[in-house]
C-alpha positions in Angstrom: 26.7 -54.0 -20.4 23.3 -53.7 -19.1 24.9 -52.6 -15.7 26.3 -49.8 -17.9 22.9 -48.4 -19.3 21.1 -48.7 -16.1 23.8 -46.6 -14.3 23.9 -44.0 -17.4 20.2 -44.3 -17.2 20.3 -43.4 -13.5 22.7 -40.5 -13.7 20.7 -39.1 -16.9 17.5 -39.4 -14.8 19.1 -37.8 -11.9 20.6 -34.6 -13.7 17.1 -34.2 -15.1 15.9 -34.0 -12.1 18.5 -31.6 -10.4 17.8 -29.7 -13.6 14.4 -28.7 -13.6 14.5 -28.8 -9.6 17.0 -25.9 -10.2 14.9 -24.4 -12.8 11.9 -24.8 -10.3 13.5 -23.1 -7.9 15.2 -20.4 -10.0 11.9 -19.1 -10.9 10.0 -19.0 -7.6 12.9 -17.3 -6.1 12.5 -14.0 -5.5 15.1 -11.6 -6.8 16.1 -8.9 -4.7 13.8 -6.3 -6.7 10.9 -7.9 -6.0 11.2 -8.7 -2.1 11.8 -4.7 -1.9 8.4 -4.3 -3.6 6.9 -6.6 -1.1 8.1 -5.1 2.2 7.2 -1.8 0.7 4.0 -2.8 0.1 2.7 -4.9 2.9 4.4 -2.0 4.9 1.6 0.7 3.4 -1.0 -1.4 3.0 -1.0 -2.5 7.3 -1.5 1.1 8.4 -4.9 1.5 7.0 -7.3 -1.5 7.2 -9.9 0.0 4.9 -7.3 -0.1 1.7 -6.3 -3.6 3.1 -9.7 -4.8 3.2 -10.3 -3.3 -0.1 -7.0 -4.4 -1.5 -6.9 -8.0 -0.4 -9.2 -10.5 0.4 -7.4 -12.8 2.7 -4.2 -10.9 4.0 -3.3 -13.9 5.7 -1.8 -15.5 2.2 0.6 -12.9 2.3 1.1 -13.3 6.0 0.0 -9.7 6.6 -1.3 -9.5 10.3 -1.8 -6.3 11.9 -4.4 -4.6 14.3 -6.9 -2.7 13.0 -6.3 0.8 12.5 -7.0 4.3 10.3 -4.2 6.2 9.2 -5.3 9.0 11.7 -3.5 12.2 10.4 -1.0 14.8 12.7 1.4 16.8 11.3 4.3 14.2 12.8 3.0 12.0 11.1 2.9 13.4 8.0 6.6 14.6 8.2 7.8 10.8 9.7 6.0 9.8 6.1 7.9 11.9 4.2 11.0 10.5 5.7 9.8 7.1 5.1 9.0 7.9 1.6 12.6 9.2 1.0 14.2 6.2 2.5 12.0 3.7 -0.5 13.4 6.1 -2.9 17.2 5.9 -1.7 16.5 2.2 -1.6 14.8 2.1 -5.0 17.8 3.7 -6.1 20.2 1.1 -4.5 18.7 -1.5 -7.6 20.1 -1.6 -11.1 18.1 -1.1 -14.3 20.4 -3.8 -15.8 19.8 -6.2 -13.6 15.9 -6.2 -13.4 13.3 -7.8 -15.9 11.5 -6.0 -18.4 8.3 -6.9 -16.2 10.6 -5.3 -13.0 11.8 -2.2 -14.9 8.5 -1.0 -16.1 7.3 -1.5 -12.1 11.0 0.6 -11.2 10.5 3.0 -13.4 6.8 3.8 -12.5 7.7 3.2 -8.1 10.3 5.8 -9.1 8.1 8.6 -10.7 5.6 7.7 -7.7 7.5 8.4 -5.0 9.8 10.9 -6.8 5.8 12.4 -7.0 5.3 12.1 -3.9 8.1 13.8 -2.1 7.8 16.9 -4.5 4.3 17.3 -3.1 5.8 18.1 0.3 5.9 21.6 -1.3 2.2 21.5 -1.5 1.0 20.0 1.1 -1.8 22.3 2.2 -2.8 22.1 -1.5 -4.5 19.0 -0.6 -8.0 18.6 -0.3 -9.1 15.9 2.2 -12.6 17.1 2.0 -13.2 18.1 -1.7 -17.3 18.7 -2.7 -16.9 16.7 -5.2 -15.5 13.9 -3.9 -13.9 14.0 -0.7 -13.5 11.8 2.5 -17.0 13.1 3.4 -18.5 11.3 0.7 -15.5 8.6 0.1 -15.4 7.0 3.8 -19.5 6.0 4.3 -19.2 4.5 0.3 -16.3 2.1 1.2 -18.2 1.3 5.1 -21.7 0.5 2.6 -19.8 -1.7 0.1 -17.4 -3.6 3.0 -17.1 -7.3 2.1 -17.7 -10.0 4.9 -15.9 -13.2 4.2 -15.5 -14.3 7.7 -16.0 -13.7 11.3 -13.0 -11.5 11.5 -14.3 -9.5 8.8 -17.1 -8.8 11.0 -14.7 -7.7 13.9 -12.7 -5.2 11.9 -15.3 -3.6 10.7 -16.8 -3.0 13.8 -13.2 -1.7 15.2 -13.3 0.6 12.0 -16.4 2.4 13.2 -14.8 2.7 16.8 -12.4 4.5 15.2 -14.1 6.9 13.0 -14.1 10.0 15.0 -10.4 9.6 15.9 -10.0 9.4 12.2 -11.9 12.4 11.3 -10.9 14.4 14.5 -7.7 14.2 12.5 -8.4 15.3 9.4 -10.3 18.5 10.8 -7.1 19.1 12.9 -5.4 19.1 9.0 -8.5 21.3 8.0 -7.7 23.5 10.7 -4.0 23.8 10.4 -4.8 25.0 6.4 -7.4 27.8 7.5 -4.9 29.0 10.0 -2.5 29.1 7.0 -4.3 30.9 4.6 -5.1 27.7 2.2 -8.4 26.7 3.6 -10.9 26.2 1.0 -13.5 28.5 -0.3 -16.9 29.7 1.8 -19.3 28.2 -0.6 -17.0 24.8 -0.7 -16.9 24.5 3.0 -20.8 25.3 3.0 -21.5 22.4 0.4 -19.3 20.1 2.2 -21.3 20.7 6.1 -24.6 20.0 4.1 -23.0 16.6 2.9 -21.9 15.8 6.4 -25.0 16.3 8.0 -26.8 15.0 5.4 
């Protein structure tokens, strides 16, 4: 008899254990939804180490490694952006409603109107105002540089590769300025006048 309860004991104990090890491991797995959002985002955030830097404080949790860069603008790569941001959206739409979360849904719905957003802009894109007055690269780009954390020794060495490549990075956006002017959307005199004083100020 007392074989009996230890065995039942046993195999009650072990389907306890199987269980919550299943229940464990049912909600640290990632669904589907979610490992989208990842990609997506640790495939934005390594093209610009400034937003990275910004964004999180040690990448290397979420095994984000990538060489320092600036998201140095041409018009290629503005088009091959485009594409990319078409692809997430064909992707997005590759998930269910019905099989997401609530919490998954409400991030769906809002990834959806964002790059939706985002694409329609192509019709605008020398609408865009890289150097605005009021609060453009200009005045954007030395605030971030000022308020750069150091954590560690790499820290250090990024932002020193950031400042190498600061004229690169505005080189590009001028080339965008350019390309504007040349299309009739370039901003206004007394914009571009305030705009030079900020720079050399």
């Amino acid at each position: 008899m007392k074989q009996k309860k230890r065995i039942f004991f046993l195999l009650t104990l072990f389907l306890l254990l199987t269980i919550s090890s299943l229940t464990i491991w049912l909600i640290n797995r990632k669904s589907p939804f979610r490992s989208f959002c990842d990609s997506l985002f640790i495939e934005e955030i390594q093209g610009d180490t400034l937003s990275l830097h910004d964004t999180l404080a040690w990448p290397e949790k979420f095994h984000i490694s990538s060489e320092t860069c600036l998201p140095v603008y041409s018009r290629e790569n503005a088009l091959t952006g485009y594409k990319q941001t078409a692809g997430y959206l064909q992707q997005l739409g590759s998930f269910s409603p019905e099989d997401l979360s609530a919490d998954e849904i409400y991030t769906y719905t809002l990834l959806q109107k964002s790059l939706a957003n985002e694409l329609e802009g192509k019709k605008f894109f020398y609408l865009q105002e890289v150097f605005s007055p009021s609060g453009g690269t200009q005045i954007q780009f030395p605030i971030l540089m000022a308020e750069y954390p150091f954590r560690c020794k790499n820290d250090i060495e990024n932002y020193l590769e950031i400042l190498k490549l600061t004229p690169s990075y505005f080189a590009g956006l001028t080339e965008f300025e350019k390309e504007k002017f040349a299309k009739g959307f370039g901003m206004p005199d007394y914009s571009l006048d305030k705009v030079i004083d900020q720079c050399n100020t």
